[in-house]
N, C-alpha and C positions, 0 to 999 in steps of 0.2 A: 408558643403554643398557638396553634391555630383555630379559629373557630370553625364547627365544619356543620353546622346549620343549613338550610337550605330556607332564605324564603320566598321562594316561586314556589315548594311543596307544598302542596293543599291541605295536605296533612297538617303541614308543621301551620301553616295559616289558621286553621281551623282551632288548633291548642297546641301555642307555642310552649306552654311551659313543663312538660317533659324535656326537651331537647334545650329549652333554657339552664333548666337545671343540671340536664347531665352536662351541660358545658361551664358552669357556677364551677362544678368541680374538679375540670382541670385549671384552673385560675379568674381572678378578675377582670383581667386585662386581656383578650385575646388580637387576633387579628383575624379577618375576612378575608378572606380570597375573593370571594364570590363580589362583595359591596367593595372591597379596596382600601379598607378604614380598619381602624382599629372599632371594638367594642366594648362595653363593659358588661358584666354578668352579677357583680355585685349591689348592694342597698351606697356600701360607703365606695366605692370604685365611680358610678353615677352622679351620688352626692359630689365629689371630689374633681369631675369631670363638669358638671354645674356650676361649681364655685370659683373653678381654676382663673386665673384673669392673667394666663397665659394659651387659654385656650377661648377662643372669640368666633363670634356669629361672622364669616366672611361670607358677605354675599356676591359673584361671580356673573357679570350681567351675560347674557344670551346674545344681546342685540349688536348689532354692527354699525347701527347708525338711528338717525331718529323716523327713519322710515322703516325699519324691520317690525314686522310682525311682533315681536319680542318686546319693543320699546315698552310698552305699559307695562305688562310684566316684570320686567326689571325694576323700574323706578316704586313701582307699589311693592315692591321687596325692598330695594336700599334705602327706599324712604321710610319706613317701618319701624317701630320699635323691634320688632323679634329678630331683625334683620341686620341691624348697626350696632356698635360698640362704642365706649367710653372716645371722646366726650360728646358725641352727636349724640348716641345713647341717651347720656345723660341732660342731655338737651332736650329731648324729646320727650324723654321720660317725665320730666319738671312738667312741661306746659299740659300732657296728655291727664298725669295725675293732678294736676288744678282743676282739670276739668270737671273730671271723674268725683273731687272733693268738695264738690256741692252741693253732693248730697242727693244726685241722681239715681242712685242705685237704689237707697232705702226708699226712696222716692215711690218708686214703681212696685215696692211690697203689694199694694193694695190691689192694683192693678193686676200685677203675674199672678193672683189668688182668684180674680176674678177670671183672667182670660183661661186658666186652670180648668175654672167649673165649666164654663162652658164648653169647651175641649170635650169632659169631659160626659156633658149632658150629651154629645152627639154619640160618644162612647156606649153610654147606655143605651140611647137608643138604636145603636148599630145590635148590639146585643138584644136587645128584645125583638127585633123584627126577624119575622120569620125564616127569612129566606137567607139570614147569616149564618143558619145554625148553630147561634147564642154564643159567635165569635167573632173578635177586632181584634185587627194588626192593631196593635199598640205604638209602633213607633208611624204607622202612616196619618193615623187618626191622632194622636196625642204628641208623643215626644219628637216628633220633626215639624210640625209648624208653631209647638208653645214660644222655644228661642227665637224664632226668626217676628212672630208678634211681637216678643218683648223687645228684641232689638229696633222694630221699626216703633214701638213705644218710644222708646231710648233717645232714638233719631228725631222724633217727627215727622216719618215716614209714613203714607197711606199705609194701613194696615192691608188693604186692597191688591199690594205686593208685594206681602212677603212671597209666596210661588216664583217670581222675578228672582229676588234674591236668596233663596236657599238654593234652585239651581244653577245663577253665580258661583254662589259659595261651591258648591259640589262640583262645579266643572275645577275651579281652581284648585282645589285641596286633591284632588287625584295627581296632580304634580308632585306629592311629595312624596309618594311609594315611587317603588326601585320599578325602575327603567319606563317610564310612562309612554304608553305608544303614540305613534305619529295621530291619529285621530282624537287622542285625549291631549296631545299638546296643542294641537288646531283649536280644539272647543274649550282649553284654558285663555288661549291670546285672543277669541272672542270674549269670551266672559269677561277678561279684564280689562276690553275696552267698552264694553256696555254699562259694567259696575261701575266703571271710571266718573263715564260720561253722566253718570245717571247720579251720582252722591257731588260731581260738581255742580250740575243743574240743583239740586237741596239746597248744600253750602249756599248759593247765588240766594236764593230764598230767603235763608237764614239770616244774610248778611244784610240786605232791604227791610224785612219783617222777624226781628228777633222772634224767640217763644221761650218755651220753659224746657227746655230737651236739653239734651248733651250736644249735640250739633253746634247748637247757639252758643254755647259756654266753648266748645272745639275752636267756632272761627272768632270768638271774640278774646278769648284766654289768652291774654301778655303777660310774659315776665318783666316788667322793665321797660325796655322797646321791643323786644321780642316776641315771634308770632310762629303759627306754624304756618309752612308755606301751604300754597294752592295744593302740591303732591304730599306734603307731608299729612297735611288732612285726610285726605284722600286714603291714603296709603293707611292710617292711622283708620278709618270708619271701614275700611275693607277688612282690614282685619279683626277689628273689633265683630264682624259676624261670622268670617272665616273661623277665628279660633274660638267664638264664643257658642255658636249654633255648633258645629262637627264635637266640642265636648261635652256638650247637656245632652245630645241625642245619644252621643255613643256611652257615655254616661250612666245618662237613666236607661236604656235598652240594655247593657250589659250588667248594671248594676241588679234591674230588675229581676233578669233572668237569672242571675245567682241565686237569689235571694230567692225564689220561687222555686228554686231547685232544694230549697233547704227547708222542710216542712218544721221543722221544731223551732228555726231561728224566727221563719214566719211569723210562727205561733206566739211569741216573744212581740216580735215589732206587732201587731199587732195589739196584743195587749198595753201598748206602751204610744200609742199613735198621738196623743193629748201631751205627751213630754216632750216639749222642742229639745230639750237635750237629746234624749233617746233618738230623734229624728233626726239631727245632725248627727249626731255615729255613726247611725247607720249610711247618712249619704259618705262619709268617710269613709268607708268600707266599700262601698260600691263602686269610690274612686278608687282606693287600692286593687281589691281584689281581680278585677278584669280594668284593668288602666284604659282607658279611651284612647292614649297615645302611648306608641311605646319605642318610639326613636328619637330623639332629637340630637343633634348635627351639630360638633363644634371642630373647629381648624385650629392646631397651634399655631400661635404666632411668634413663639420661639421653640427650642428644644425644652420637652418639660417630663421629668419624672414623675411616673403615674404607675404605683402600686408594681413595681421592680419590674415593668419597660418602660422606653424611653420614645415618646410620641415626635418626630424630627418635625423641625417648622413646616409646615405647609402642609404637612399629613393632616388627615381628617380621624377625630375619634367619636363614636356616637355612643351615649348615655341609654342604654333601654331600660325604659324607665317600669317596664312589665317586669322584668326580670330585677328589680331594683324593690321592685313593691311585694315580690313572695321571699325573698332572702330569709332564711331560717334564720339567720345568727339577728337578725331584726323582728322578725314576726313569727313568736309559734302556731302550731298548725297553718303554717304558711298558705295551705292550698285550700284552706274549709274557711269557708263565707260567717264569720262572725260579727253579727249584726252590734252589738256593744262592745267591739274591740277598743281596748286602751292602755298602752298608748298606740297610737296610729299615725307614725312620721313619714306617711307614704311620701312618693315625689312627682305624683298624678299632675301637679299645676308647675311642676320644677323647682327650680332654687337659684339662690343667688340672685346677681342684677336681672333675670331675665322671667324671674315668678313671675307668673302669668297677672298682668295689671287686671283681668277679668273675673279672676279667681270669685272676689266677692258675691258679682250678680251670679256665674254659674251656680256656688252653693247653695245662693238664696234661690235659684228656679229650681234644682234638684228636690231638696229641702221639700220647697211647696209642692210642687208638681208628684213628688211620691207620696207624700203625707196625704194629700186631696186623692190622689189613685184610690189607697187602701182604705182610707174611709169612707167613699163615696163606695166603691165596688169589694170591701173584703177581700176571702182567699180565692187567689186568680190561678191556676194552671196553665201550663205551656202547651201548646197543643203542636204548635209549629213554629222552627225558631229556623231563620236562614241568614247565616253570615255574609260579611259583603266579603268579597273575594281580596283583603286588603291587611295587609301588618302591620305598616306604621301608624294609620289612622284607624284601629279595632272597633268594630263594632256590628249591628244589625240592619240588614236590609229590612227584614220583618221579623215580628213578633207577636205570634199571633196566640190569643188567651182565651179564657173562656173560664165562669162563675166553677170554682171545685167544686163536685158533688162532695153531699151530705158522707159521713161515713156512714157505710152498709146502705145507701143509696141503691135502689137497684139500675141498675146501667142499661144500657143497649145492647142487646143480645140475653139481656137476662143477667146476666153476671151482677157482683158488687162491688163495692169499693173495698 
């Protein structure tokens, strides 16, 4: 069976899961014509494809030599956690998570609450002044520079750049949608020679004048005699903002807009804003229900049975992980935004060796970052919501809100609510 999707359709971009579904039900496992790969359509076909350890991250370098364009590129891919397999994988893996187990993450609780309020004090006042008409893009003003502060928190990076590094990060991540054009691969092999250059100059830092950040625990962390090299560093703090900033934005932006499109669920989280439990369900739901990613890319490296076809070595099958997170035979009312949904096995951060090592801090900014929204600002309405033109990376260019009138408020024009 073939899959017969289209995603260059703007349509299908805009909401994929119609045509997700109606393809759920010709089988699990299909094939593309279109991408070249197989797909999955299922929660466990995804799962299954995640977990396989006959199906691996092959990364394919670009470059032809160490002068091509491409060089940096490549190596901050094959030097990468998301990018290698067992045992560099697990090599990697050991020295990145020592790092990480220091305690940096709960670390910066105090902080992402702080740099939160302030966010969102400009928020407010974006809203009171006149001439906004008592509207803010939310993901311009809030949910696209909170990650990239907390990352340069993380680091011991000027806060002064995060700007620098979020459009880094968004040159390179346009790589990973289908067929990226000749102009978008120009301004990814600058980006990742400038992030390169610019996270080696830190490390050099680090390694002269320790501090108390991740960086310093990064270049100083041994197993043994073991270290991560100059590129695996590297490659290792590029992606810690690549995957960590592109999921908290599209995250909180999609998640939010669900949930604002649901006046009763609203109604609910709000009443419940003071329950950390209740506020982690719902950021679980906000990563299910509209996924922030919903491709990720595995190569057999032998012939492997998957859900009655058979993936031949060197073919590509890709997990959609959107289509994995509405599956009925897993989640009733699949397609309606249930803010205290339980249980909730979505596979928003993936599975297997390859769970997202970042997983932790995004929950923790979500977590914060929405709980501070709805209680600083109440019930918000959408007034203007514009997607980025993109599938495998899902999410919002803007989102722009405004304080819900009163019920039987009279309106503009005279009308009411």
């Amino acid at each position: 069976m073939s899959a017969s999707f289209d995603l260059s359709d703007p349509g299908f971009v805009a909401d994929p899961y119609p045509a997700l579904a109606a393809a759920r039900a010709d089988g699990p496992v299909q094939w593309h014509d279109g991408l070249g790969l197989w797909v999955t359509t299922t929660h466990a076909a995804a799962n299954d494809v995640l977990r396989n350890r006959g199906l691996g991250r092959i990364f394919r370098p670009r470059a032809a030599g160490e002068d091509d364009p491409w060089t940096v590129f490549d190596w901050l891919h094959a030097d990468s956690i998301l990018d290698s397999e067992p045992p560099k994988h697990t090599r990697l893996r050991r020295l990145v998570a020592g790092a990480f187990n220091k305690g940096h993450v709960e670390r910066l609780r105090p902080r992402v609450e702080q740099i939160a309020a302030e966010l969102l004090t400009g928020v407010e006042q974006t809203l009171a002044d006149p001439g906004s008409g008592g509207r803010v893009d939310l993901i311009e003003a809030y949910a696209e520079p909170l990650p990239v502060l907390v990352i340069c928190e993380l680091l011991g990076a000027p806060a002064s750049d995060w700007k620098l590094l979020r459009d880094w990060s968004q040159a390179i991540v346009k790589m990973y949608e289908v067929s990226p054009t000749q102009p978008t691969q120009e301004e990814a092999q600058r980006a990742c020679a400038e992030f390169a250059a610019y996270v080696d100059g830190l490390a050099a830092e680090r390694a002269a004048h320790p501090g108390d950040d991740l960086l310093t625990s990064l270049v100083l962390e041994r197993d043994g005699g073991d270290r991560l090299s100059r590129r695996e560093l590297v490659a290792t703090v590029v992606l810690l903002l690549n995957a960590g900033h592109e999921a908290s934005v599209n995250g909180f932006g999609n998640g939010v807009a669900s949930l604002l499109a649901e006046p009763d669920e609203l109604t609910k989280v709000l009443a419940t804003l003071d329950d950390d439990t209740a506020v982690a369900a719902l950021v679980e739901e906000m990563l299910r229900h509209d996924s922030p990613l919903h491709l990720f890319e595995r190569t057999a490296t032998r012939d492997v049975e998957l859900h009655g076809v058979t993936v031949r070595a060197g073919e590509k099958v890709a997990a959609l992980l959107g289509a994995a997170n509405r599956d009925p035979a897993v989640f009733d009312e699949r397609d309606r935004f249930r803010a205290g949904r339980e249980p909730n096995p979505h596979l928003a951060f993936g599975a297997g060796i390859h769970f997202c090592l970042g997983a932790p801090l995004a929950r923790m900014e979500l977590q914060i970052s929405v709980q501070a929204l709805l209680q600083r600002l109440g019930r918000l309405e959408v007034v203007e919501a514009r997607r980025r033109p993109t599938f495998v990376l899902r999410g919002y260019e803007s989102l722009v809100v405004r304080a819900a009138p009163l019920a039987g408020a009279v309106q503009e024009g005279g009308g009411h609510e």
